[in-house]
C-alpha positions as CSV (number, residue, x, y, z in Angstrom):
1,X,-16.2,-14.4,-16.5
2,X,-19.1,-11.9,-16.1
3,X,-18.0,-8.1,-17.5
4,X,-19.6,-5.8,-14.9
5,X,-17.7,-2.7,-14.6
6,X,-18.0,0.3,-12.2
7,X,-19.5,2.9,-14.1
8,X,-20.7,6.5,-12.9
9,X,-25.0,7.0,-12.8
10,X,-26.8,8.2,-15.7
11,X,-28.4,10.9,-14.1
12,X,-31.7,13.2,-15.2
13,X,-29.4,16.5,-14.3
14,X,-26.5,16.0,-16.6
15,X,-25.6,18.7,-18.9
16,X,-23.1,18.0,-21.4
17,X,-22.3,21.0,-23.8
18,X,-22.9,18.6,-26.3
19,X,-24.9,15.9,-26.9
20,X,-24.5,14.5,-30.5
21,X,-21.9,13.9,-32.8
22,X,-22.5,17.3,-34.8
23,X,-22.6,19.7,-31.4
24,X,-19.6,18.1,-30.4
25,X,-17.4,19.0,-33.7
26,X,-18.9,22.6,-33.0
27,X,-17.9,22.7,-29.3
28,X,-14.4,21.2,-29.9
29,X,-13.6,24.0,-32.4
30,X,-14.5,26.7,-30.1
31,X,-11.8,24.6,-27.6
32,X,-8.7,26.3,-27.6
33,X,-6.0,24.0,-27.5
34,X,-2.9,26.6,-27.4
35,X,-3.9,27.6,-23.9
36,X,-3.5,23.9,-22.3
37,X,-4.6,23.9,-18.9
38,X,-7.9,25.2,-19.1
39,X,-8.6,23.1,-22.1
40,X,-7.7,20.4,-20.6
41,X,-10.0,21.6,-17.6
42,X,-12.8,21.8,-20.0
43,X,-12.4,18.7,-22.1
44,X,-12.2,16.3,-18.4
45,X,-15.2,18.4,-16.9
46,X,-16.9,17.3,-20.2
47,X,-16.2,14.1,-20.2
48,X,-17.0,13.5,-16.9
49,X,-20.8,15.3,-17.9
50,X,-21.2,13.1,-20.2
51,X,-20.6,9.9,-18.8
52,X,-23.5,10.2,-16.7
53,X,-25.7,11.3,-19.5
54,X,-27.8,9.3,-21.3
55,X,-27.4,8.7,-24.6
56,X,-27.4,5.9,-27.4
57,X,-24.3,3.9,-27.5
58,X,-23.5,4.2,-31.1
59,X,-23.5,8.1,-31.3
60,X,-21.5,7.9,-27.7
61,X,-19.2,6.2,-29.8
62,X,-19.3,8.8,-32.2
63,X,-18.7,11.7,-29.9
64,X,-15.3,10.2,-28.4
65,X,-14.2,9.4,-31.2
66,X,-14.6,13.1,-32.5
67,X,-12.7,14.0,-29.0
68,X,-9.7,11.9,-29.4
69,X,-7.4,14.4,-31.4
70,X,-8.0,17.0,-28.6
71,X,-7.7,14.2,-25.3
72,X,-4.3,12.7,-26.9
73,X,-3.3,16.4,-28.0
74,X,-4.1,18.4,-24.7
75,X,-2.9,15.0,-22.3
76,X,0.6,15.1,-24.7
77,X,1.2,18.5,-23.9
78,X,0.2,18.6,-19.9
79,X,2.3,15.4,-19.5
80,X,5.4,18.0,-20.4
81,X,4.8,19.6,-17.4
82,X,5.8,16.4,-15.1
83,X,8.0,15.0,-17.6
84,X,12.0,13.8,-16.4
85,X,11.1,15.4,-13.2
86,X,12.5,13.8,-9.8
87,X,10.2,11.9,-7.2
88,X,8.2,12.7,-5.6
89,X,6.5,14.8,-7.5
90,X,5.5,18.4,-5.7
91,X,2.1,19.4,-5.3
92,X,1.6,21.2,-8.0
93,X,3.0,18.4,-10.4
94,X,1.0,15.7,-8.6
95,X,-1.7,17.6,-9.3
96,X,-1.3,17.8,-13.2
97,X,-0.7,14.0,-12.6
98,X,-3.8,13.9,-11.0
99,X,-5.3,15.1,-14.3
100,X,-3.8,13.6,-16.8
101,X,-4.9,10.3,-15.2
102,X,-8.6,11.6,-14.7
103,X,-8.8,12.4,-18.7
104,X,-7.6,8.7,-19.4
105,X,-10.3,7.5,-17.0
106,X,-13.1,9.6,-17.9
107,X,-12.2,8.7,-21.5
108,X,-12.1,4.9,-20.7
109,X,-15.6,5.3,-19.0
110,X,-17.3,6.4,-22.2
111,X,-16.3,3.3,-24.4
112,X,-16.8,1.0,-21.2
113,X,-20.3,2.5,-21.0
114,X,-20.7,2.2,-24.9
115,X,-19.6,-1.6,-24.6
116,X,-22.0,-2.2,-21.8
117,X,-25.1,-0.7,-23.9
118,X,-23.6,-3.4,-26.4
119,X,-23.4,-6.3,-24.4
120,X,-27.2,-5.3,-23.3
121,X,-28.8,-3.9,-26.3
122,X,-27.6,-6.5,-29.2
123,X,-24.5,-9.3,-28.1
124,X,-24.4,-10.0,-31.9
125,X,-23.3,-6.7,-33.0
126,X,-20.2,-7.2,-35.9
127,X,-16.9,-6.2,-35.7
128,X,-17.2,-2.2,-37.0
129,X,-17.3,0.9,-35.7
130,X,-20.0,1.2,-33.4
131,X,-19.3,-2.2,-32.4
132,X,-18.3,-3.9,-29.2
133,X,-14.7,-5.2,-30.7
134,X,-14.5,-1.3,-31.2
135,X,-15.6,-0.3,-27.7
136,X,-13.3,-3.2,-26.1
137,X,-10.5,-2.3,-28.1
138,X,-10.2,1.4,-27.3
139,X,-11.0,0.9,-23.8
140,X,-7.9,-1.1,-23.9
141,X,-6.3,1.4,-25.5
142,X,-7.1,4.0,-22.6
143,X,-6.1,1.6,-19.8
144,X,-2.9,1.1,-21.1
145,X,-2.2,4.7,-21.9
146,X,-3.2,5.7,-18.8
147,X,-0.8,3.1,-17.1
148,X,2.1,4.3,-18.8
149,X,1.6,7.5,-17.7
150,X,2.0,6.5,-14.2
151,X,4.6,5.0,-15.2
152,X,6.7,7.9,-15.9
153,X,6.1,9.5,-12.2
154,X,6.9,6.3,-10.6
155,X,3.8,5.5,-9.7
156,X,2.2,2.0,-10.2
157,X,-1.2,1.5,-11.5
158,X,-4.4,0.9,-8.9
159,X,-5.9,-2.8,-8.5
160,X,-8.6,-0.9,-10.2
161,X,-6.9,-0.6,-13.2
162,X,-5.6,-3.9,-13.7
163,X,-9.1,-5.5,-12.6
164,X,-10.9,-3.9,-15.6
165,X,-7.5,-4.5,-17.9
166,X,-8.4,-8.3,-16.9
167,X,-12.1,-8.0,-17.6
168,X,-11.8,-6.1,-20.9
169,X,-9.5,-8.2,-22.3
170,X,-11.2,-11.4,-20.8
171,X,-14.1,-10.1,-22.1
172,X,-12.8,-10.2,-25.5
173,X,-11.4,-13.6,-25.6
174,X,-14.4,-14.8,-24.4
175,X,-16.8,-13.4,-27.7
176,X,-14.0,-14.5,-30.1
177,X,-12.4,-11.3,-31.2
178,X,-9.3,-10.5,-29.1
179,X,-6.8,-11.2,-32.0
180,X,-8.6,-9.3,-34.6
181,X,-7.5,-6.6,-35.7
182,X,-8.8,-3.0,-36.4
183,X,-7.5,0.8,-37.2
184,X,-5.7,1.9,-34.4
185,X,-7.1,5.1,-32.1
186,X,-4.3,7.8,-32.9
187,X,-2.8,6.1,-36.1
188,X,-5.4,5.3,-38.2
189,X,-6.6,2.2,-40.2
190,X,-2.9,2.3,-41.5
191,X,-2.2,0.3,-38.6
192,X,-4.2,-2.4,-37.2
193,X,-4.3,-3.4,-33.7
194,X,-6.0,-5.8,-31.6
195,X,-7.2,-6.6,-27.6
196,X,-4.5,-8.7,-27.4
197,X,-1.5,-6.8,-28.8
198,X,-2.7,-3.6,-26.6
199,X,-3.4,-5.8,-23.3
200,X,-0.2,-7.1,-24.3
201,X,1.7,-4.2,-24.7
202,X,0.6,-3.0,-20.9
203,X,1.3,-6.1,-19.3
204,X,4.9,-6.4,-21.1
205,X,5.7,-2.9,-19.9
206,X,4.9,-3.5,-16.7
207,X,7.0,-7.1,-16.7
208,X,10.1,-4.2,-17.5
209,X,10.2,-3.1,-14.6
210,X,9.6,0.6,-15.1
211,X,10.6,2.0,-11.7
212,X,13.6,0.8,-12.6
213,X,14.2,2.3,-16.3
214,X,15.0,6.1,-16.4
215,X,12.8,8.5,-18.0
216,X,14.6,8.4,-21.1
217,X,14.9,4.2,-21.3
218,X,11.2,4.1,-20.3
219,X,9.9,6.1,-23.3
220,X,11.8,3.9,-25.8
221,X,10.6,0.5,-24.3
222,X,7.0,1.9,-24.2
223,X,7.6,2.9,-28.1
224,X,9.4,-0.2,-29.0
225,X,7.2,-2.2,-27.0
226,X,4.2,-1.1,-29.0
227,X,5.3,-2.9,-31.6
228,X,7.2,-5.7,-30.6
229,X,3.7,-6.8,-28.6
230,X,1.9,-8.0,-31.7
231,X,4.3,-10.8,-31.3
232,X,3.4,-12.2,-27.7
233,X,0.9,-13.9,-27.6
234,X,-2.0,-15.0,-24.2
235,X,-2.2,-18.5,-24.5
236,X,-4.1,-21.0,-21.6
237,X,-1.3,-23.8,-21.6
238,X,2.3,-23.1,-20.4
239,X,4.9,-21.8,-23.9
240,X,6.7,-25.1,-24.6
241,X,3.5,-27.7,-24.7
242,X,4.3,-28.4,-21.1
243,X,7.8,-29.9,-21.0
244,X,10.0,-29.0,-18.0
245,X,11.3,-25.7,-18.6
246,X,14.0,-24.0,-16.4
247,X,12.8,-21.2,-14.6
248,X,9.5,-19.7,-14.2
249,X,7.0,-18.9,-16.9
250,X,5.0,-15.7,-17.1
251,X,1.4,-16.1,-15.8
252,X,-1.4,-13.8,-15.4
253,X,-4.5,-14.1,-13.5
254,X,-7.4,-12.8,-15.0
255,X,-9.5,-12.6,-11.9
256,X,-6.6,-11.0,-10.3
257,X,-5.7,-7.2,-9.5
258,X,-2.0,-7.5,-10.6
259,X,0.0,-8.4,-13.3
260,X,1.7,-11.1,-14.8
261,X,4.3,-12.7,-12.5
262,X,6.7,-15.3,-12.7
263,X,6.5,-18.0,-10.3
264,X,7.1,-21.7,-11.0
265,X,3.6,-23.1,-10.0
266,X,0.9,-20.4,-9.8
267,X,-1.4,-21.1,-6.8
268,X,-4.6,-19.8,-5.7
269,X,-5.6,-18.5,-9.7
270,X,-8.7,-20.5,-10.5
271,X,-8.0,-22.9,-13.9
272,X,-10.5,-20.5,-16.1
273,X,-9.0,-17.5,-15.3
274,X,-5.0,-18.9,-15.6
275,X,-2.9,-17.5,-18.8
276,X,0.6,-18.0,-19.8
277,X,2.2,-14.8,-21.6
278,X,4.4,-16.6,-24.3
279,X,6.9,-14.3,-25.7
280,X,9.0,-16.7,-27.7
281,X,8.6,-14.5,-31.1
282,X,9.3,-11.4,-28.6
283,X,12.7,-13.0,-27.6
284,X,13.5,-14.3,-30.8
285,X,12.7,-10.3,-32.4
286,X,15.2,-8.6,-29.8
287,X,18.0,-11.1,-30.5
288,X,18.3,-10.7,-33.9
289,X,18.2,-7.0,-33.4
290,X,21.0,-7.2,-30.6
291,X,22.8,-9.5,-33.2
292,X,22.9,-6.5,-35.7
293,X,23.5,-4.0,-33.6
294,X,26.6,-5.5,-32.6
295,X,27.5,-6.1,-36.5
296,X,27.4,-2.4,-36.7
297,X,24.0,-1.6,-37.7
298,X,22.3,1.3,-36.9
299,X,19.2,1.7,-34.5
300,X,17.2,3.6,-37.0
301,X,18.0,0.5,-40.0
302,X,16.3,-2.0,-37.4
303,X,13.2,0.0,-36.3
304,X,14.5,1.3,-33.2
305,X,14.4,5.0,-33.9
306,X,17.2,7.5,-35.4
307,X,17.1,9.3,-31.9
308,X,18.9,6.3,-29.9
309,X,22.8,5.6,-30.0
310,X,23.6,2.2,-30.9
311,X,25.6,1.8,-27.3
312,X,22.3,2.7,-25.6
313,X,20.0,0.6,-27.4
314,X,22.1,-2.4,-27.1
315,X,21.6,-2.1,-23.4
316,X,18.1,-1.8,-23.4
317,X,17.0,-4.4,-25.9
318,X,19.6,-6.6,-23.4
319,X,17.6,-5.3,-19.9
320,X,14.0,-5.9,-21.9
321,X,15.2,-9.6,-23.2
322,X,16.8,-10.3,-19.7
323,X,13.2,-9.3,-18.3
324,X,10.7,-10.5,-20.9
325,X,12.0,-13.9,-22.5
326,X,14.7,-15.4,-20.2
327,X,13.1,-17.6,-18.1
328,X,14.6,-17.4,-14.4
329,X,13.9,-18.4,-11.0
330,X,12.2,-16.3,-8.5
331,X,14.1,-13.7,-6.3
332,X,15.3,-15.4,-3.1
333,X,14.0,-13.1,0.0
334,X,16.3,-10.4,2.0
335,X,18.0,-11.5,4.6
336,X,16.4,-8.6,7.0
337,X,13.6,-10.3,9.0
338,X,11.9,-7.0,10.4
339,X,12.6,-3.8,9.3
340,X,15.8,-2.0,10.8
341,X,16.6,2.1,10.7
342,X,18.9,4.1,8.2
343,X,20.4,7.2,7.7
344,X,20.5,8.3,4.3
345,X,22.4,11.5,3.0
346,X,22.1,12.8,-0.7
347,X,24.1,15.0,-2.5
348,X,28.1,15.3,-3.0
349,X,28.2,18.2,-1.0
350,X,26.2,16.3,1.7
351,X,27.3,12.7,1.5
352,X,31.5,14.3,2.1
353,X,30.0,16.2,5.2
354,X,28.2,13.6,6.8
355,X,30.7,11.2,6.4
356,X,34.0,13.5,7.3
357,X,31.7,15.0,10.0
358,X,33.3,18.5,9.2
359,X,32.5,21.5,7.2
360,X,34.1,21.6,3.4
361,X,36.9,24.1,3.7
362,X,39.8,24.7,1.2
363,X,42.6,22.4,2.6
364,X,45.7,24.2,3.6
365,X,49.4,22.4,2.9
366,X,49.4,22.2,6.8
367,X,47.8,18.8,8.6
368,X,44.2,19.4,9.6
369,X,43.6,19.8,13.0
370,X,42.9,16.5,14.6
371,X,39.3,15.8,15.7
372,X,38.2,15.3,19.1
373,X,37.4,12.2,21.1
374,X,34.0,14.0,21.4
375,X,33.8,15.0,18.1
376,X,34.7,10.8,17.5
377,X,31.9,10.2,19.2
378,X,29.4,12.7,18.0
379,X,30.1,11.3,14.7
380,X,29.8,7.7,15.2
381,X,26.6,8.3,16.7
382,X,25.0,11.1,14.9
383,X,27.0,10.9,11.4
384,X,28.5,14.3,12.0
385,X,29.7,16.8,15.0
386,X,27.1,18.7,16.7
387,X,28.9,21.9,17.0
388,X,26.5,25.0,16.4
389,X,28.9,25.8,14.1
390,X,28.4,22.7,11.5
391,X,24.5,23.2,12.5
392,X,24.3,26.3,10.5
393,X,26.6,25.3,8.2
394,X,24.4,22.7,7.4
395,X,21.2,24.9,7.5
396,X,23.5,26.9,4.7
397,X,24.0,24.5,2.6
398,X,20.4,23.1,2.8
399,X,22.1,19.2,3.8
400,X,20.0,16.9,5.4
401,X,20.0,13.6,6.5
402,X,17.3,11.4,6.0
403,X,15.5,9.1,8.2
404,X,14.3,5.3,5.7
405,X,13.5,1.6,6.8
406,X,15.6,-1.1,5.4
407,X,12.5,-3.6,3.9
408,X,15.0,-6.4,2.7
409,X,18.5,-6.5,1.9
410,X,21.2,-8.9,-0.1
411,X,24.9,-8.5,-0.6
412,X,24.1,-6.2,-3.7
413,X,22.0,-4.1,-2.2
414,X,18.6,-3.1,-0.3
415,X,14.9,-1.5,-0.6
416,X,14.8,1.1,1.3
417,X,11.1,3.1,2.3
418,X,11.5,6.7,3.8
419,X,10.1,7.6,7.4
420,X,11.2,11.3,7.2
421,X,12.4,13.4,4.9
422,X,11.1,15.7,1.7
423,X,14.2,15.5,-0.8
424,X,13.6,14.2,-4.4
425,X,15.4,11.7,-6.4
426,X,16.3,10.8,-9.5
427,X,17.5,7.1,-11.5
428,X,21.2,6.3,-11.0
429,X,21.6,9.2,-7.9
430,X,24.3,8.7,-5.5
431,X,23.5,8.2,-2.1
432,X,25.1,7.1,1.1
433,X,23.9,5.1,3.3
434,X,24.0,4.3,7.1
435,X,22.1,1.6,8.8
436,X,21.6,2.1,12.7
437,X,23.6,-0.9,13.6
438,X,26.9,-0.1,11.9
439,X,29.1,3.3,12.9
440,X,30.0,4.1,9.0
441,X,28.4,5.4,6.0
442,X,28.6,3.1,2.6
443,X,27.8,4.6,-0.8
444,X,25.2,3.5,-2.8
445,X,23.2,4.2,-6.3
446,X,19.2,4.5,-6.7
447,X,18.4,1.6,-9.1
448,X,14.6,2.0,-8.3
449,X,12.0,4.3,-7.3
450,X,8.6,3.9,-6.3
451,X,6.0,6.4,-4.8
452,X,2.9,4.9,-3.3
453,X,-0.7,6.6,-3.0
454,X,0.0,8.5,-0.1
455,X,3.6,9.6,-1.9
456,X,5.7,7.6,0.3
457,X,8.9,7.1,-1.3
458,X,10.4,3.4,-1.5
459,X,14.0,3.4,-3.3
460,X,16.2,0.0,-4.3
461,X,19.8,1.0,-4.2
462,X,22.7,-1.3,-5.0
463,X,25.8,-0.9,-2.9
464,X,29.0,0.2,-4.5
465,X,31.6,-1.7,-2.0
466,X,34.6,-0.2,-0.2
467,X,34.2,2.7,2.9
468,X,34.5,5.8,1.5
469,X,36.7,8.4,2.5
470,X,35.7,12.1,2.0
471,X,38.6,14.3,-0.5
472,X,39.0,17.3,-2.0
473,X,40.0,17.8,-5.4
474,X,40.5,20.4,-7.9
475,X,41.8,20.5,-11.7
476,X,45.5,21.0,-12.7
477,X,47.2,23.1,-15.9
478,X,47.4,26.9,-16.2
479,X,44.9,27.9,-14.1
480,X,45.1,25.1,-11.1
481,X,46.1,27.5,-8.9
482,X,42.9,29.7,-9.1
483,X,40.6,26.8,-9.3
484,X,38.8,25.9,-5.9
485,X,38.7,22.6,-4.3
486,X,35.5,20.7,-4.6
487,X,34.2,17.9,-2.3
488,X,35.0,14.7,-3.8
489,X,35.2,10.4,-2.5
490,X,38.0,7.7,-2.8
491,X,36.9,4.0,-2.3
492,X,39.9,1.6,-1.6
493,X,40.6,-1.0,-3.6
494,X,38.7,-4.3,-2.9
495,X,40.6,-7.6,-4.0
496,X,37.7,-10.0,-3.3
497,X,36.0,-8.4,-5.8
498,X,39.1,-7.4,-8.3
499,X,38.0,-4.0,-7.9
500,X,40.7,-1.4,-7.7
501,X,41.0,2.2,-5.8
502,X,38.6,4.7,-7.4
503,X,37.3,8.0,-7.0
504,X,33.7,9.1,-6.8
505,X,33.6,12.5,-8.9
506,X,31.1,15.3,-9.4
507,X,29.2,14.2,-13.1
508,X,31.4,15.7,-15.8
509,X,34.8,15.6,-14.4
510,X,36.2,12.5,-16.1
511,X,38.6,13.3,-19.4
512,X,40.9,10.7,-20.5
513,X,44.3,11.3,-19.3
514,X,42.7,13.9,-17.1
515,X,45.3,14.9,-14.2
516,X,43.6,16.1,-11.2
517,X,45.0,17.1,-8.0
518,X,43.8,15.3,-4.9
519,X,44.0,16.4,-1.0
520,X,43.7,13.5,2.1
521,X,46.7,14.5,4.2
522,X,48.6,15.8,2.0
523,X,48.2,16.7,-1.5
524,X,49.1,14.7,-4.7
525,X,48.3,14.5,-8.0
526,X,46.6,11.7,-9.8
527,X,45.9,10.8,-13.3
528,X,42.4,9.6,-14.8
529,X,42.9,5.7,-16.1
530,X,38.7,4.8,-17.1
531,X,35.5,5.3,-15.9
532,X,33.5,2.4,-14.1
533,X,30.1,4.2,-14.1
534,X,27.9,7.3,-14.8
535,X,25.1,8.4,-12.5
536,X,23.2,10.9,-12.8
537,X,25.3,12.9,-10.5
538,X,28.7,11.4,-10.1
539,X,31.4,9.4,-11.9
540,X,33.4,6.7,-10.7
541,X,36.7,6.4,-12.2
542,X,39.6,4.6,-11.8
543,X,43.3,6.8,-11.5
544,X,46.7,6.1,-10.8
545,X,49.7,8.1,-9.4
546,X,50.9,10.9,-11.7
């Protein structure tokens, strides 16, 4: 495979502050680094300047290496900006995003130019600084870091991006050097890493499905990942010297502009450029941690960090082995042949007005006025009564129900992409959900979310079953009688599932024991038995008569 990479002109009218190894250690400490933004500014403008400036490949080498403190520094800090926030980002965080990913880029660009020179000037360099295992290596390095920042906005890298992580690493197994190992870009020669471990580490944490892992779980599979990559290894012939296997195998197409997938008999990848991802050592690494972990260990004694609870990391390292090593079949299709309309409401506040069609109010001890046959109506067709009224009670309360496209659907749940609409959303959010063929909202979670280039939002959700009915609930004890209701859900029980009655709560209410008092028609009181799940914003909990 040829290694031809798009590169910006050397032109006669760059002007890099700095054009040596010496006037850049002068210019970088004149940067200020407290004041973040415009240093960061500075350091891509740079960059940028001197990737189209002409200069020997060796001392290029020289200079970005003198600039990597700063980059990783300066990118460390701006990423804090757009950190745990929900998607899509707003303007002015895409923009930071923006950034950040332009530093990577223009960073990656100066050893891809050095590695060019290289290739053209001497294709028998060694394997030292200056050298082409060096360039390859940290451009590598950059492509993966700048993918994993993407990551954590729910974005997915560019075909771009995984073209020249093919090529780079291609590139390196092709002159012989992809598992050697040299000092690491930010860690020093104290830890050795090689083409393979870092392309490795970047497909792996893409096989993990990101969208799906919240900000928190993503951070500790990309740190956890980093090392456990040194033990997967790219091989050309399928993990198991070719014996029938169940389930698919991981393959990757070098000539590709994706990443490694799972299917059981890769077609259209050309023999030279087909590799198998074996992750046997990978698997056998996360079970033997899961294994102590559920001897009692702690995370910290099995190199998994002392800021992790053991609860949490056993559910992770289960996700990532589920993901990474289990070999399993590919996901049947959704049963939705063309894409059908759906409602979507956010929110507990919202969700219990669209789906009582009525404004919250304080219940009384009286029986609620009965609705309408037009207000019946109004609600089966519109999700709520179209009183003037409930308009500006909704305008008030800043509800809104959303217009999304049902892309495919199965029992558990659906991908969902958003016509209309400008709300955010977060991992494990609870939504409801109303497809334009049925009459009744159904409750569902976020499991997923993606945004694509032009920040459409797509959005897996996974069904919780039961129709929900809206409720209002408040605490019990001294001060019960003070205490305002709150909007609140009950699911009924469903015995094809052995699921009991619950009751979807506002995050934070479940106590053990807890009494609660609950108003339908009439009001009662109920007592807390357990907790099903967390979201983000809600509990659901099971309860029983007090």
């Amino acid at each position: 495979m040829s290694f031809s990479p798009d590169l910006p002109l050397i032109s006669d009218e760059a002007r890099p502050d700095f054009t040596d190894a010496a006037s850049c250690t002068e210019w970088l400490r004149s940067l200020p680094l407290i004041n973040v933004a415009p240093s960061h500014g500075r350091l891509l403008g740079e960059l940028e300047e001197l990737n189209c400036f002409d200069m020997p490949a060796a001392e290029r080498i020289k200079v970005l290496e003198l600039m990597l403190d700063a980059v990783q520094f300066l990118q460390t800090e701006h990423a804090k900006k757009i950190t745990n926030r929900a998607a899509p980002l707003s303007k002015g965080e895409r923009e930071i995003l923006l950034n950040i990913d332009a530093l990577w880029n223009a960073l990656r660009q100066g050893y891809v130019r050095a590695l060019q020179a290289f290739i053209q000037a001497d294709p028998d360099l060694p394997a030292k600084p200056g050298s082409m295992l060096f360039a390859c290596q940290r451009a590598l390095w950059c492509t993966q870091r700048k993918m994993a920042e993407l990551y954590k906005c729910c974005r997915q890298p560019s075909s771009e991006d995984w073209k020249l992580l093919h090529a780079l690493y291609a590139f390196a197994e092709e002159r012989g050097f992809a598992d050697e190992g040299i000092a690491h870009p930010v860690r020093g020669a104290d830890w050795k890493t090689s083409c393979m471990e870092l392309y490795a580490q970047a497909v792996l944490l893409d096989l993990a499905n990101p969208n799906e892992l919240t900000p928190r779980q993503l951070g500790l599979a990309a740190r956890w990942l980093e090392r456990f990559a040194i033990k997967a290894r790219v091989v050309r012939s399928r993990p198991g010297g070719g014996e029938p296997r169940q389930g698919a195998a991981i393959w990757i197409d070098l000539a590709s502009s994706r990443g490694a997938m799972r299917l059981e008999q890769p077609a259209g990848a050309k023999p030279e450029c087909l590799r198998y991802l074996d992750t046997t050592e990978v698997g056998r690494s996360l079970r033997r941690r899961l294994a102590a972990l559920k001897q009692g260990e702690a995370p910290v004694d099995i190199g998994l960090g002392d800021d992790v609870p053991a609860p949490a990391a056993e559910i992770l390292l289960t996700v990532l082995h589920r993901l990474l090593c289990d070999e399993r079949p590919v996901r049947a299709p959704g049963r939705r042949g063309k894409l059908a309309k759906a409602a979507l409401a956010a929110g507990m506040g919202g969700i219990h007005f669209f789906i009582s069609g009525r404004p919250f109010k304080q219940p009384g001890i009286a029986k609620p006025k009965e609705l309408s046959q037009t207000e019946h109506a109004e609600i089966a067709m519109f999700g709520r009564t179209s009183t003037r009224r409930d308009d500006d009670y909704v305008s008030q309360q800043g509800f809104a129900m959303e217009t999304w496209s049902i892309v495919d659907e199965s029992p558990g749940g659906s991908r969902l992409r958003r016509d209309s609409g400008d709300a955010r959303y977060v991992h494990a959010q609870l939504v409801a959900l109303r497809p334009a063929d049925a009459g009744f909202f159904t409750l569902a979670v976020a499991q997923w979310l993606a945004v694509d280039d032009g920040y459409v939002l797509d959005m897996g959700v996974r069904n919780i079953p039961g129709l929900p009915q809206a409720v209002a609930i408040r605490p019990t004890g001294l001060n019960a009688m003070s205490e305002k209701f709150v909007p609140g859900l009950a699911l009924p029980a469903v015995a094809a599932l052995q699921q009991p009655a619950t009751l979807v709560l506002p995050a934070g209410w479940y106590k053990p024991k807890r009494a609660i008092e609950m108003f339908v028609d009439q009001l009662q009181t109920v007592l807390l038995t357990g907790v099903l799940e967390r979201g983000s914003d809600f509990e659901r909990v099971t309860f029983q008569p007090f």
